[in-house]
N, C-alpha and C positions, 0 to 999 in steps of 0.2 A: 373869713372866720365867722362874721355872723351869717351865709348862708348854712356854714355847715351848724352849726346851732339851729337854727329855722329848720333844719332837713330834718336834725335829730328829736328838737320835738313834734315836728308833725308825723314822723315816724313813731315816736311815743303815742300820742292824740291815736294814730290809725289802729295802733295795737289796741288801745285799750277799746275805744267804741267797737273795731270787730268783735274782740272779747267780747262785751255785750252785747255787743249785735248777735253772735253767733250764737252765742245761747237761746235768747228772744227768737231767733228765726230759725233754730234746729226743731224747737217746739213747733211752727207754725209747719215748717217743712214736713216734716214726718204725720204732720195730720191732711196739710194738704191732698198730697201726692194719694194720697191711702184712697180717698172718695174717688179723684177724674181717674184713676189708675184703671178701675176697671171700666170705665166709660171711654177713654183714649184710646184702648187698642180696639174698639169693637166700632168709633165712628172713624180713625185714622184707615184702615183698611177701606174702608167705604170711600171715603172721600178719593185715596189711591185711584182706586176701581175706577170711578167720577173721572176723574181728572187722567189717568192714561186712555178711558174709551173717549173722551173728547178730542185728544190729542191723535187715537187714530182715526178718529172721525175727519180729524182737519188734514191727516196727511193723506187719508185715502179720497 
């Protein structure tokens, strides 16, 4: 009995801080991603390239 008490409110406790959290970090999310968004696809492809010509470098 007193685990499932302990369950229920730490399950209480986790809703509520997501709740806030979630809010707090959709703001930081959505400004995040906006800036490296266009910077990730244009060194991601690069790095790719990088990293499979070394890869056939070491198997040829």
């Amino acid at each position: 009995m007193i685990d499932q008490d302990a369950e229920i409110d730490v399950e209480t406790c986790e809703k509520n801080s997501s709740f806030s959290d979630f809010e707090d970090s959709a703001d930081e999310i959505i400004y995040l991603p906006a800036i490296p968004s266009p910077d990730a696809p244009d060194e991601q492809p690069d790095k790719c390239l990088v990293s499979s010509s070394k890869l056939e470098d070491s198997n040829h």
